[in-house]
C-alpha positions, 0 to 999 in steps of 0.5 A, spaced: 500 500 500 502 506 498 500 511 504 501 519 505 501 521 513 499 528 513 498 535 516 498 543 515 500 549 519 496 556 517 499 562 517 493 566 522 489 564 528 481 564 528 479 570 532 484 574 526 479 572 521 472 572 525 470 566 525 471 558 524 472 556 517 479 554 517 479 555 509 480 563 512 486 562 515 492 561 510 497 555 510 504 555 510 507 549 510 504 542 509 508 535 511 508 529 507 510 522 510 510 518 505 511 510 504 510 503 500 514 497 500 520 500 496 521 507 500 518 511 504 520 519 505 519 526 509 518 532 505 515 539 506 512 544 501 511 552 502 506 554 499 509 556 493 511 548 493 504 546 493 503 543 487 509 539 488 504 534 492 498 533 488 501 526 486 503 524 492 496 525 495 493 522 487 497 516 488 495 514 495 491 508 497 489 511 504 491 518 506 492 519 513 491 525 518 489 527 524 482 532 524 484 532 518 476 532 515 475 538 521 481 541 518 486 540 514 482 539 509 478 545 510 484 549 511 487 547 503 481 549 499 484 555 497 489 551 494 488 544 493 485 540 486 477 540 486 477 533 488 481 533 493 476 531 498 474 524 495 481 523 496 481 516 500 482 520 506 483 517 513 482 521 519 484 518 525 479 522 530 474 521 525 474 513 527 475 515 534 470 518 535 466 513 531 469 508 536 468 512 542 460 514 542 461 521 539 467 524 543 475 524 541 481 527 544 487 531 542 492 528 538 497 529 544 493 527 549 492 520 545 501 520 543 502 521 551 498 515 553 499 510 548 506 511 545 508 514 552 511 521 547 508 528 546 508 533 540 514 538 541 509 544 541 503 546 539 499 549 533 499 557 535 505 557 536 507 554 529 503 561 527 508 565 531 514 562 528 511 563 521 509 570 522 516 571 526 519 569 518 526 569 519 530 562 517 531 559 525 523 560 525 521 558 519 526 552 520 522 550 527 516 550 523 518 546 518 520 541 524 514 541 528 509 540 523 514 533 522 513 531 528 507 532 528 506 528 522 511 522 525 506 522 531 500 520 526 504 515 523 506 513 530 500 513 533 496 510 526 502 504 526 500 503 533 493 502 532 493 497 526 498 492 530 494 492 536 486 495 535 486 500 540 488 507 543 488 510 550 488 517 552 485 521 557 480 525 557 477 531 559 474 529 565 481 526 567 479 519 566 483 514 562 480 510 556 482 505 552 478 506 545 478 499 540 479 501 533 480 497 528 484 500 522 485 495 517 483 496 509 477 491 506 478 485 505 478 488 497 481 494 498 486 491 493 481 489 487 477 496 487 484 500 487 485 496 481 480 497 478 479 503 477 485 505 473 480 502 467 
């Protein structure tokens, strides 16, 4: 299978935009981890970069995120083909939340309970250091964003081998969530067949 790992930093906060939509607030720089049984392979676009990744997104079997149809998603209208939505997107939170009555988790919460690791920073201040824009900045930017897409894949791998994730909540209650990532039976066929 070739999957795609994916996340996007943007260049704004909300309350600079007057309102929710993530499509308002500009992205930066999008880290793609990529991977199939020949290779596998780390690389970030700027914007101006972005037409670079289209293909790496069009080939993917599955491409994996976190709040990715809440965000990521959203925050790429301005810039992504008009078919990037029916991608075969696969949003971690999304099936958490399936799996867990309606209710997720930070995607730092679940790293620190069930990898026992931590994101290094956090989203605002990835728009800090993109708004700050000198090289040591920008060069932090990129990292963040990075490792942030490591822990997806982390955290995905996880899933895949052993059902389930944990994390704990906001009430500070452990919880252990079953999940079960695995593609169809006959995800194979189907890529297959749609190539005629």
């Amino acid at each position: 299978m070739f999957e795609v790992f994916w996340d996007v930093e943007t260049k704004s906060w909300f309350d600079e935009t007057g309102g929710n939509d993530p499509g308002k607030l500009g992205v930066s720089i999008v880290s793609v981890y990529f991977r199939n049984e020949k290779e596998s392979r780390m690389q970030s676009f700027w914007e101006k970069d972005f037409d670079g990744m289209w293909k790496l997104f069009r080939d993917a079997d599955r491409i994996i995120g976190f709040n990715t149809l809440g965000f990521d998603i959203p925050a790429m209208k301005l810039y992504a083909p008009a078919d990037f939505a029916s991608l075969p997107h696969f949003d971690i939170l999304d099936k958490i939340k399936l799996a867990n009555f309606g209710r997720g988790a930070s995607l730092n919460a679940i790293a620190k309970d069930t990898l026992g690791t931590a994101k290094i920073d956090s989203g605002a201040n990835a728009v800090m250091y993109f708004k700050k824009g000198d090289p040591a900045s920008l060069a932090f930017l990129q990292k963040y964003c990075e490792a942030d897409v490591t822990i997806t894949c982390d955290v995905y791998d996880f899933a895949m081998k052993n059902k389930f994730l944990k994390f704990t909540d906001h009430w500070n209650n452990p919880r252990t969530v079953e999940v079960d990532f695995s593609y169809p039976p006959d995800h194979s066929l189907v890529k297959q067949s749609s190539l005629f």
